[in-house]
C-alpha positions as CSV (number, residue, x, y, z in Angstrom):
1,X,109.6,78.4,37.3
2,X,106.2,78.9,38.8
3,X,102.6,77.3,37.8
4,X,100.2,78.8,37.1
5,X,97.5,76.9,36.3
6,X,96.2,78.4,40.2
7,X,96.0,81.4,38.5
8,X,93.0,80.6,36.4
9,X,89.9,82.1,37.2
10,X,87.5,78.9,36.5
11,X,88.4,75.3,37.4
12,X,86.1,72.7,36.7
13,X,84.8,70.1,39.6
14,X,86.1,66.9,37.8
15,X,88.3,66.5,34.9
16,X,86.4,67.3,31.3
17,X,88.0,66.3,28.0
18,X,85.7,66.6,24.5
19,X,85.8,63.7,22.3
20,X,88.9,61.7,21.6
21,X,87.8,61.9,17.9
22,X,90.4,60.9,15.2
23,X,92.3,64.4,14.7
24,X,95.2,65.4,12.6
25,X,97.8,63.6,14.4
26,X,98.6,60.2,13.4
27,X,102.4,60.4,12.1
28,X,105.7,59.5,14.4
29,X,108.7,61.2,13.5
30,X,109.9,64.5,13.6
31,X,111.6,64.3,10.0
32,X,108.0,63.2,8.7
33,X,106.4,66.0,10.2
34,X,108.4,68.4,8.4
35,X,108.1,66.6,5.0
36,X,104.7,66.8,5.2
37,X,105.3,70.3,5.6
38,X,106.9,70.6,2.1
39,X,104.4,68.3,0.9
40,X,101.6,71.0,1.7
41,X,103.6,73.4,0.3
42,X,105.4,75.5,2.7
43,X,109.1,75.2,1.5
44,X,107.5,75.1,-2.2
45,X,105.6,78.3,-2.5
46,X,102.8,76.0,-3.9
47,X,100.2,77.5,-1.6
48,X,100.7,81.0,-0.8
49,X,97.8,81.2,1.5
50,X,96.0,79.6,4.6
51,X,92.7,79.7,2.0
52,X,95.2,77.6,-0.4
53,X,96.2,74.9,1.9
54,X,94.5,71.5,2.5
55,X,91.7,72.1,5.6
56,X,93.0,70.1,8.8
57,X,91.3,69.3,12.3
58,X,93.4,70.5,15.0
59,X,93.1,68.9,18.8
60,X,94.2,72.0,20.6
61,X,94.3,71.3,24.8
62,X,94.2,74.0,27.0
63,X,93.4,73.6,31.0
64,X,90.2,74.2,32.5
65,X,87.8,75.3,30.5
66,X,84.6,73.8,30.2
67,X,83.2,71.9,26.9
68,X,79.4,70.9,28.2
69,X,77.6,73.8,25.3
70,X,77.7,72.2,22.2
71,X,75.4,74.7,20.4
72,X,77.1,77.9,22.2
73,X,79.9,76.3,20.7
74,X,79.0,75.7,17.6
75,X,78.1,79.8,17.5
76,X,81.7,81.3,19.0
77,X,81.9,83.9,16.8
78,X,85.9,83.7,17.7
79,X,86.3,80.0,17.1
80,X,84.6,80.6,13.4
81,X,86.8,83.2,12.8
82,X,89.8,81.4,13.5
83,X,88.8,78.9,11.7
84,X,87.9,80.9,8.9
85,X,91.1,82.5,8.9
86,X,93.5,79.5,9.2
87,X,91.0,77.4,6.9
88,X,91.2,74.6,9.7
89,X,88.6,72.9,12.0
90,X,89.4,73.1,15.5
91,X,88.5,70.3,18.6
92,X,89.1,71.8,22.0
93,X,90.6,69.8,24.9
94,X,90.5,70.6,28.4
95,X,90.1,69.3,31.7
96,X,90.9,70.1,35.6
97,X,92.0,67.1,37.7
98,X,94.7,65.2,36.2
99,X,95.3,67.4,33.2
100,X,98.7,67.5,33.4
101,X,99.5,63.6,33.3
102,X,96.8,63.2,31.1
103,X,98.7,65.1,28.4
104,X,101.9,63.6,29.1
105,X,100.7,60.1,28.9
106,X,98.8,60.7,25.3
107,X,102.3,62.3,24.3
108,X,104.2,59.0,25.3
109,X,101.2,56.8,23.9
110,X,101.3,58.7,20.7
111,X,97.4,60.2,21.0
112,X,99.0,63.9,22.0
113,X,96.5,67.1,21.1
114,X,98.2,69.1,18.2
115,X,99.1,71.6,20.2
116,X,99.1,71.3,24.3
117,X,100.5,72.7,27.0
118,X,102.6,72.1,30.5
119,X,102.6,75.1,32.8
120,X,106.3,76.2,33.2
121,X,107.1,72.2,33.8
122,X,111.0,73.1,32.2
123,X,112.3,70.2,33.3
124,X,110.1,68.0,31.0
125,X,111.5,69.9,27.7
126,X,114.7,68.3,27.3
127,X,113.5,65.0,28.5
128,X,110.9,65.3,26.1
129,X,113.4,66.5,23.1
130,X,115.9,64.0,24.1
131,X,112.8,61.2,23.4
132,X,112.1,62.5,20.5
133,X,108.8,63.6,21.2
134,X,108.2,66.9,20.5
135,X,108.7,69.2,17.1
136,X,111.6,71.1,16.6
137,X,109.3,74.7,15.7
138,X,112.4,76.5,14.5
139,X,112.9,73.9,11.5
140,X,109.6,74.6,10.3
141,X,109.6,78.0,11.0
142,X,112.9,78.9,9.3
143,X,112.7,76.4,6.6
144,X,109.8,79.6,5.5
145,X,109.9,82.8,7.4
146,X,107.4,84.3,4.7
147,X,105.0,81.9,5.8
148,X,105.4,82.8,9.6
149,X,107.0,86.0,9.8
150,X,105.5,87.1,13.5
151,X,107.3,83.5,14.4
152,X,110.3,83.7,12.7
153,X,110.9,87.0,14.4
154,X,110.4,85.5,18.0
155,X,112.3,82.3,17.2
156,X,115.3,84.5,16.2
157,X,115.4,86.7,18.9
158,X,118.3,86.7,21.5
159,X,116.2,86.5,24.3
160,X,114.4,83.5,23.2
161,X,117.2,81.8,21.9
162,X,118.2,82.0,25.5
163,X,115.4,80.0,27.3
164,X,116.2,77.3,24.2
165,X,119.8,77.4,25.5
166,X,119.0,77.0,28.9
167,X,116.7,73.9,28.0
168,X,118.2,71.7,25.5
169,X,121.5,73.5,25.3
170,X,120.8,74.7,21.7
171,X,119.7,78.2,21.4
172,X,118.6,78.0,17.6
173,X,115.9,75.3,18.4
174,X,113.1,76.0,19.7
175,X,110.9,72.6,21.0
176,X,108.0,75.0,22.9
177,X,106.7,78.2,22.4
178,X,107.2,80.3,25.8
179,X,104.2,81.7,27.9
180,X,105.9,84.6,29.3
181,X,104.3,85.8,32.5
182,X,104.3,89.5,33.3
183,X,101.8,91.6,34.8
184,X,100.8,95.1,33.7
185,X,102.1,96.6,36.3
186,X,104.0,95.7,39.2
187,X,103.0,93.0,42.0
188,X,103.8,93.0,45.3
189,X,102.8,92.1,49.3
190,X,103.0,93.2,52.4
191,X,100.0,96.0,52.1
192,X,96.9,95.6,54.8
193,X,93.8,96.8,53.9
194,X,91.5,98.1,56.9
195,X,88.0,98.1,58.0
196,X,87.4,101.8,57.8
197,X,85.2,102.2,60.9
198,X,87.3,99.5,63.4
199,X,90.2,101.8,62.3
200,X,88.5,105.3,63.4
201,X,87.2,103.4,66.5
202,X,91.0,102.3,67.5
203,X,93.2,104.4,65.8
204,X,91.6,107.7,65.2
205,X,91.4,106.7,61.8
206,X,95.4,106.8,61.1
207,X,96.8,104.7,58.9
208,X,99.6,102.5,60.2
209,X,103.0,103.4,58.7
210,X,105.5,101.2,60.2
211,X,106.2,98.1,61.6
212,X,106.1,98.7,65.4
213,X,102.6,101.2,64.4
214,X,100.8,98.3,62.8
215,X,101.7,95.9,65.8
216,X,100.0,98.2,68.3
217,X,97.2,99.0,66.5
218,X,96.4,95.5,65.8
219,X,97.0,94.8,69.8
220,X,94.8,97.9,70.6
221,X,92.1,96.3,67.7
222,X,92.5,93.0,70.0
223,X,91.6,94.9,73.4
224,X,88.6,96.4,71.6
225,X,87.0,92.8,70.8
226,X,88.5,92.7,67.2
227,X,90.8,90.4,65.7
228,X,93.9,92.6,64.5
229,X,95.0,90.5,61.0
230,X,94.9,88.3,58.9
231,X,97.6,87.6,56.7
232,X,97.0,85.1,54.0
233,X,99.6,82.6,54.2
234,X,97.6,79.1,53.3
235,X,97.3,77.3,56.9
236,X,101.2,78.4,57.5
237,X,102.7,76.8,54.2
238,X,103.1,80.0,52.7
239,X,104.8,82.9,55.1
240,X,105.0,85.6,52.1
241,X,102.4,87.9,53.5
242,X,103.6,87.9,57.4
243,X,107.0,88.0,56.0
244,X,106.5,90.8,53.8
245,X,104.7,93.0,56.6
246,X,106.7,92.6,59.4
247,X,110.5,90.7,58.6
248,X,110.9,92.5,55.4
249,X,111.1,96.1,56.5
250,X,113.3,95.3,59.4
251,X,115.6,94.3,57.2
252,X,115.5,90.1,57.7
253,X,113.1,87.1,55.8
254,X,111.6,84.5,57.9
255,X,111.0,82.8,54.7
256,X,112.0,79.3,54.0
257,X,113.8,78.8,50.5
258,X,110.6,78.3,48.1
259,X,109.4,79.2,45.1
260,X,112.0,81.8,43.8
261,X,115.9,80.8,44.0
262,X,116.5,83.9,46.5
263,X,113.5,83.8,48.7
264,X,114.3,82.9,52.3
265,X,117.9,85.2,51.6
266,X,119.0,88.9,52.2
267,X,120.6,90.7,49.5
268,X,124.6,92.1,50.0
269,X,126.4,93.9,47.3
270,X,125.4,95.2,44.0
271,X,123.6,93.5,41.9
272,X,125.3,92.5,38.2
273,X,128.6,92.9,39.9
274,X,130.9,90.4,41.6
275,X,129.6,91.9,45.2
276,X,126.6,90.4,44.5
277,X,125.5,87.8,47.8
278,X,122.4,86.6,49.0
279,X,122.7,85.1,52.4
280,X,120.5,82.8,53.5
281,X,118.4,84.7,56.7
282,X,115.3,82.1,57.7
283,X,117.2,81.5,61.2
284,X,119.4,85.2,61.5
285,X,119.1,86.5,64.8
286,X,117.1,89.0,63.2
287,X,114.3,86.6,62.4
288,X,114.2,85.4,65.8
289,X,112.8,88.7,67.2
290,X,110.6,88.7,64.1
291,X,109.1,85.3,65.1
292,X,109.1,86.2,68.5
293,X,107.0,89.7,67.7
294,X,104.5,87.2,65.4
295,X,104.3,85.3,68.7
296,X,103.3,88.0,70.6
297,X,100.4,89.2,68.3
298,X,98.8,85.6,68.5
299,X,99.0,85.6,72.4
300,X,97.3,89.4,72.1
301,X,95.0,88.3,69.8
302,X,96.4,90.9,67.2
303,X,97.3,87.5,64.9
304,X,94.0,85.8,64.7
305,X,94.1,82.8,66.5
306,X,93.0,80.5,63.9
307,X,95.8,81.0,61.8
308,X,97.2,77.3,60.7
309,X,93.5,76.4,60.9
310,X,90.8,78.7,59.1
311,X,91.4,78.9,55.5
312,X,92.4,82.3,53.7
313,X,89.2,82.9,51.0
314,X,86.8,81.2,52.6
315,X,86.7,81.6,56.6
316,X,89.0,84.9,56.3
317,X,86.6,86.1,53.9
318,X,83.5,85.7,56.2
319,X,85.7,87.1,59.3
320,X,86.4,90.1,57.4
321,X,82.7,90.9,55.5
322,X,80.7,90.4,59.1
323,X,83.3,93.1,60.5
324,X,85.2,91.2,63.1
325,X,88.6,91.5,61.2
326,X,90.4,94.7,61.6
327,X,93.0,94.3,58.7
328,X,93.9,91.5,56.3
329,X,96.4,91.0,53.9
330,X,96.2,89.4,50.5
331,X,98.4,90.9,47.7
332,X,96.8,94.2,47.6
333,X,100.3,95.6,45.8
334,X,98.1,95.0,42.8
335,X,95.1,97.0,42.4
336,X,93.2,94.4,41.1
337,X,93.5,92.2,43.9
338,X,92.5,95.1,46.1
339,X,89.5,95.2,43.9
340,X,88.4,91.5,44.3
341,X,88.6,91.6,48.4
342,X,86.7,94.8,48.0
343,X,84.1,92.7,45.8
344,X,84.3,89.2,47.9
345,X,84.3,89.5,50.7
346,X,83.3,92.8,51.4
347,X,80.0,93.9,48.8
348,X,79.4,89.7,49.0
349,X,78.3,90.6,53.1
350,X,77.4,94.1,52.7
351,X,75.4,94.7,49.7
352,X,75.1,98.2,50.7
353,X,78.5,98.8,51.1
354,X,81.0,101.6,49.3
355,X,84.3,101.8,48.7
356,X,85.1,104.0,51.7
357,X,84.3,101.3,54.3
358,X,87.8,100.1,53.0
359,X,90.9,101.8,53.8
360,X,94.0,100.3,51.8
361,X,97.0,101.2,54.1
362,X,100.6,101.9,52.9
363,X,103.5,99.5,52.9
364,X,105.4,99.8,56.1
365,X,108.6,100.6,57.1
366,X,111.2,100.5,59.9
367,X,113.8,102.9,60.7
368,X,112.8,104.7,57.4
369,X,113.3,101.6,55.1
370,X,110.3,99.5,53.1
371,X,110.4,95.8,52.6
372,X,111.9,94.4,49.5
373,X,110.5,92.6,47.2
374,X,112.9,91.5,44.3
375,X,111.6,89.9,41.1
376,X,112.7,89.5,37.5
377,X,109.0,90.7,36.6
378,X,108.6,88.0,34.4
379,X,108.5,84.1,34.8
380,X,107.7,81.4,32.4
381,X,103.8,80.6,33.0
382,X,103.4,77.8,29.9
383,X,105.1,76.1,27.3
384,X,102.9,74.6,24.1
385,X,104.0,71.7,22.2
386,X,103.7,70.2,18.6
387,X,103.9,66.2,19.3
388,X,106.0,64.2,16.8
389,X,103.6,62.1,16.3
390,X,101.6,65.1,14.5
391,X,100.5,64.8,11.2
392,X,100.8,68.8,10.0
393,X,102.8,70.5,12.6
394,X,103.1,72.9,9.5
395,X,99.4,73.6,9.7
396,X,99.3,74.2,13.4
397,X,102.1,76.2,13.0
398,X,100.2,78.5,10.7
399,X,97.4,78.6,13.9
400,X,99.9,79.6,16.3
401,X,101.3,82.3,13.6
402,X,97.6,83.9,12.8
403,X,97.1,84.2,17.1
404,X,100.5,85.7,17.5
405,X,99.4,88.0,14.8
406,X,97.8,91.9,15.2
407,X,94.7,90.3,13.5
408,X,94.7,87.4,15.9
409,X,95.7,89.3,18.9
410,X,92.9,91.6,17.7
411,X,90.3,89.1,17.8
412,X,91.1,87.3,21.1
413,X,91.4,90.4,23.0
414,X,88.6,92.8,21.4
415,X,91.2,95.3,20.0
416,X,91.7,96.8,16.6
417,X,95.3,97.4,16.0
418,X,95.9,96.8,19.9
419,X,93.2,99.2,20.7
420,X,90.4,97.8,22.5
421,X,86.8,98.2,20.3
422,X,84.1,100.3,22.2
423,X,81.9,99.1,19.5
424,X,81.9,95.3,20.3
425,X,80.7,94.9,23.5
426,X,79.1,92.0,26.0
427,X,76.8,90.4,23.5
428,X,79.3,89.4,21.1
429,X,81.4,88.2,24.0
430,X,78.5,86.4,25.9
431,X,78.3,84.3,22.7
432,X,82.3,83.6,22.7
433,X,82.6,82.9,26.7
434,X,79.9,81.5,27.8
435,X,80.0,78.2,26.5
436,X,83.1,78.0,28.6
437,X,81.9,78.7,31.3
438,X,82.6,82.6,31.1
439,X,79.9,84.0,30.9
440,X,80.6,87.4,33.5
441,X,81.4,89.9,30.6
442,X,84.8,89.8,30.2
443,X,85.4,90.9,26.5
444,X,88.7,88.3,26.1
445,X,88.5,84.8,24.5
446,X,89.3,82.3,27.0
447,X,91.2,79.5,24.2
448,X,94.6,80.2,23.6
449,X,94.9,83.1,26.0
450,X,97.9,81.4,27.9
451,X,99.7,80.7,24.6
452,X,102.0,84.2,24.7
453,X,101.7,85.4,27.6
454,X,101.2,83.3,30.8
455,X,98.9,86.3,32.6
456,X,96.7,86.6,30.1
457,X,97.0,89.5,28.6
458,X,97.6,90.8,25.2
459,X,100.6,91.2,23.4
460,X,101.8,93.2,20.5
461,X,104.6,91.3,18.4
462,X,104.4,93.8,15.5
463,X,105.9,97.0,17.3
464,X,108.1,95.4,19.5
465,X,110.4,92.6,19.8
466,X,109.7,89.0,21.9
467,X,111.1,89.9,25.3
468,X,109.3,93.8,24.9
469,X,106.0,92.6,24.4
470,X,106.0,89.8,26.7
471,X,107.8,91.8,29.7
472,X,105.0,94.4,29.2
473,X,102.0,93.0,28.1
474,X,98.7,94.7,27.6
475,X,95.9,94.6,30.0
476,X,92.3,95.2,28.7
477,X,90.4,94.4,31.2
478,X,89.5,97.8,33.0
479,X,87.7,98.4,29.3
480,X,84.8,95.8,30.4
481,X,85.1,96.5,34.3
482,X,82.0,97.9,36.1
483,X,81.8,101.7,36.8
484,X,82.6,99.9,41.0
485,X,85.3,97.8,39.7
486,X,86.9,100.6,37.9
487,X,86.7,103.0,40.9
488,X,88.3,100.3,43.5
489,X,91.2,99.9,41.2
490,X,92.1,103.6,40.4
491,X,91.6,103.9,44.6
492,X,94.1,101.2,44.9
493,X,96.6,102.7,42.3
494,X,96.7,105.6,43.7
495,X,97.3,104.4,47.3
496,X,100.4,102.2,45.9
497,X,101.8,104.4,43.5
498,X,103.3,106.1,46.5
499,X,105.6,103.9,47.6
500,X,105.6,101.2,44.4
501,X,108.6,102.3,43.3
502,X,110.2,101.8,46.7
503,X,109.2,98.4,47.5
504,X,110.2,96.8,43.9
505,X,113.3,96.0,43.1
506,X,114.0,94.3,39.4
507,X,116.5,91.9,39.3
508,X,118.5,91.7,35.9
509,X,117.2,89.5,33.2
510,X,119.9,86.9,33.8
511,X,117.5,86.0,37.2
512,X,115.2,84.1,34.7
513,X,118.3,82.0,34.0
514,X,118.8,80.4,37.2
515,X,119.1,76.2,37.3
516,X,119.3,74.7,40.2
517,X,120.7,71.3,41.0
518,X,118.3,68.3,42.2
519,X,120.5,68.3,45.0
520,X,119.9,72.1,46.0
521,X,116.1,71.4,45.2
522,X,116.0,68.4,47.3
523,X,117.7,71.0,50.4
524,X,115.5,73.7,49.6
525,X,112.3,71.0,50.0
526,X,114.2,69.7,53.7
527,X,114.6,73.6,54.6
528,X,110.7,74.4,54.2
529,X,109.8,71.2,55.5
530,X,111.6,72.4,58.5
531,X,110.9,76.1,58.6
532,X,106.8,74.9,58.5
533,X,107.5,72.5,61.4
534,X,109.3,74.9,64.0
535,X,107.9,78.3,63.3
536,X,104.1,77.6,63.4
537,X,105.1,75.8,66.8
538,X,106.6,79.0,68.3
539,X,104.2,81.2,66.4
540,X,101.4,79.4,68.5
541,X,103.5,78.7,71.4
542,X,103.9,74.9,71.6
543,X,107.6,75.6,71.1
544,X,109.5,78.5,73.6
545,X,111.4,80.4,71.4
546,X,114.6,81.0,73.2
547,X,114.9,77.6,74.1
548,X,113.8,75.6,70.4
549,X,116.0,78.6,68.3
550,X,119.2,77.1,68.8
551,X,117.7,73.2,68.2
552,X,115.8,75.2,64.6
553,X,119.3,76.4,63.8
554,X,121.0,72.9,64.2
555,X,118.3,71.9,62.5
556,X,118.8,74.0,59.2
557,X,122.9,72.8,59.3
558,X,122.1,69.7,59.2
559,X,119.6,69.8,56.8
560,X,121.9,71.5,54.0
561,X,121.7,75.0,54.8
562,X,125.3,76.2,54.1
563,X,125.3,74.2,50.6
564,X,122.6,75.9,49.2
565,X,123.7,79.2,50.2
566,X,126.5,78.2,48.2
567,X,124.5,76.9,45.8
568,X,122.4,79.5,44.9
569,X,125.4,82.0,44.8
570,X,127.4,80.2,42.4
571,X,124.1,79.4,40.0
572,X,123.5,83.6,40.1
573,X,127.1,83.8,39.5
574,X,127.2,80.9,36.6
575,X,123.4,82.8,35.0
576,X,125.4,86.2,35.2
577,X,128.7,84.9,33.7
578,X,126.7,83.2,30.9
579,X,123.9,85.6,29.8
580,X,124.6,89.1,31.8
581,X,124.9,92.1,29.8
């Protein structure tokens, strides 16, 4: 499951936490937590109302956001509101550096926030259930589904019983509630953007369209006195871009196994069926002639030469706004990303700048085929805990029930029955950011925006059901873009929407299921260990290709290779046998 706390648009220099104030939570058991539920009147009927019930402080943690502002604070029109409408007090927690352990260690000292998040940790769930550490949700929640009826109706739902399966083995207890992350529409790699006037210069203005085209023009950039790409790929510990450009379409990965279960492998067969085999490609034959291709551009000078060394956002960056880069690659399969490289670096060094000095290419091909790129569309971005040692999990359960809501989705995401409010604009939302250290017009509240969905985005749990509104959450922010912001994205939709369709492939839900062993994780750590070690040598040429291959390949054997293929096939197999359709 990924993390995605590096997805966060603000992080703070040092760690920040506000006041470790006496809070709500000062109990130890989970039985005790949901007595005092009954005692407050939940299983009862006593109190038939948030207004009715006693007023609690709730400690609610949520990763960098900033906590300096104590009289913008004290004037978020969204933190009253909630409070107002919950009839609770809330304390925010937060902090950068160290964030993660910091909330693990007050949940084993018994000092936990109410309600506090890991970021797709799943392998810290059933430890911390096992330990008795965390609140079963469910039990509260079913104990009085009039109380929480937006919860009850996501705690019950097939699809979330699932993830509760796959993490404590019982699929009708639910120990975190699930940040789903989707995006609003689909992401991808392996799409250069251009400098619009290197590329009339070289190329006439054409637009590359396949592999073997983007190769030469990048070579014929390199004989002009350009440098031909740059492909993001984090000083050569992340190959996605490169791979995605030039392996993928012809068919091969040079990928290591990372980050999903089936990246570094080829698909065979049909997928939901028996056929269904990844192969494990990182040292094919195929890949070979990649590598030896990427080799060749960095010798040409069509791979810039300080690739392993510059870094991608901020040297890249200047390379590209002061014109010496001819292409770059950095996710531009979503428009938005294509927006914020149009923004930084390019407007940030040419203030007089327009859109058309940009030229977003097309996804390329070879032999008539586009990369690949297969993805469940969704992966788990957060989970948020109750700690035992809670005094009212009852009470924040009522907080998390009001934000699931329509009215509470309303409020955090400037909507009015999950149609975004032209009549609330940037000064209401200066007041609600800014203290955070958001103060650049977004209209979205930045507390408790990972809670449902791990992107950020809205979701509506009244029309459809968990797994719908999660898998296809709603994205606002185009509402509050500039009129330049705005225009770069439709550019960049329209550009991609012609060959989208042909570059995604879905993967059935059962993908999402996947467990690996800690012996295939401890391989797939060995493999990429490996893979970084011998292909930025031959990439740069301190290794001879032909004549380190073979001693690469041994390499891989010996390191596991063959298991994990094995591995990974019998895990898709075991997902698919146990929650395919």
């Amino acid at each position: 499951m990924k993390k995605q706390k590096r997805m966060l648009a603000m992080c703070l220099a040092a760690a920040v936490a506000v006041s470790m104030a006496v809070s709500a939570c000062s109990g130890d058991t989970a039985s005790s937590a949901t007595a005092s539920g009954a005692a407050s009147g939940t299983a009862s009927g006593t109190a038939a109302t948030n207004a009715d019930r006693e007023t609690v402080n709730i400690r609610f943690a949520q990763y960098g956001n900033s906590v300096d502002d104590v009289a913008g604070m004290e004037n978020d029109p969204v933190k009253k509101a909630i409070e107002e409408a919950v009839n609770i007090t809330l304390e925010y927690d937060t902090g950068t550096e160290g964030f993660d352990d910091r909330m693990q260690n007050e949940l084993f000292t018994g000092g936990a926030a109410d309600l506090f998040p890991t970021w797709g940790e799943s392998e810290k769930i059933s430890s911390w259930v096992e330990d008795g550490l965390v609140v079963n949700l469910s039990e509260i929640v079913n104990a009085d589904p009039d109380r929480y009826p937006t919860l009850y109706k996501i705690f019950n739902s097939d699809e979330y019983k699932m993830y509760n399966e796959l993490y404590t083995g019982d699929p009708d207890s639910a120990y975190a509630i699930y940040g789903i992350s989707a995006y609003a529409e689909p992401s991808f790699s392996g799409v250069p953007v251009y400098n619009s006037a290197i590329l009339e210069e070289v190329n006439g203005g054409k637009v590359p369209a396949t592999v073997d085209e983007f190769i030469d023009y990048t070579e014929a950039c390199a004989k002009a006195g350009y440098v031909g790409w740059w492909p993001r790929n984090d000083k050569l510990t992340n190959w996605q871009q490169i791979d995605m450009t030039i392996a993928r379409p012809q068919g091969t990965t040079i990928m290591p196994p990372t980050g999903d279960a089936w990246n570094g492998f080829v698909l065979s067969g049909e997928l939901g069926t028996d056929s269904e085999k990844w192969t494990l490609a990182t040292v094919s034959d195929e890949s070979k002639e990649v590598v030896r291709q990427l080799h060749e551009m960095y010798e040409a000078g069509a791979l810039d030469s300080g690739i392993g060394v510059k870094s991608d956002f901020d040297d890249a960056y200047a390379e590209f706004g002061a014109g010496n880069l001819a292409s770059a690659d950095f996710g531009f399969g979503y428009p938005s990303q294509f927006k914020d490289f149009y923004n930084n670096p390019w407007l940030a060094s040419n203030p007089d700048g327009q859109l058309s000095d940009l030229t977003l290419g097309t996804a390329l091909t070879e032999d008539g085929n586009y990369a690949k790129t297969y993805s469940t569309g969704t992966w788990v971005g957060s989970h948020y805990f109750i700690p035992t040692s809670c005094e009212n999990p009852d009470r924040v359960l009522d907080l998390v029930e009001f934000v699931a809501s329509t009215e509470g989705q309303d409020l955090l995401h400037n909507t009015e029955n999950y149609v975004y409010r032209d009549d609330q604009g940037a000064d209401y939302w200066n007041a609600a950011t800014a203290p955070y250290g958001y103060g650049d017009g977004r209209c979205k509240y930045v507390w408790f925006s990972y809670m449902f969905s791990g992107t950020e985005y809205e979701v509506n749990f009244a029309d459809n059901d968990w797994w719908e509104a999660v898998s296809n959450p709603i994205d606002n922010s185009e509402h509050w873009a500039t009129e330049s912001d705005q225009a770069a994205i439709e550019y960049a939709r329209g550009v991609v929407s012609e060959f989208r369709d042909e570059v995604n492939v879905t993967l059935p839900t059962y993908y999402n299921m996947i467990s690996l062993s800690s012996d295939a994780e401890e391989i797939r750590t060995k493999l990429t260990n490996t893979t970084n070690e011998y292909l930025s040598q031959m990439l740069g040429g301190q290794l001879d290709i032909d004549e380190s291959w073979d001693d690469y390949v041994a390499a891989y054997e010996q390191d596991g290779a063959a298991e994990l293929e094995q591995m990974v096939n019998d895990a898709i197999a075991t997902a698919r046998e146990t929650y395919g359709e």
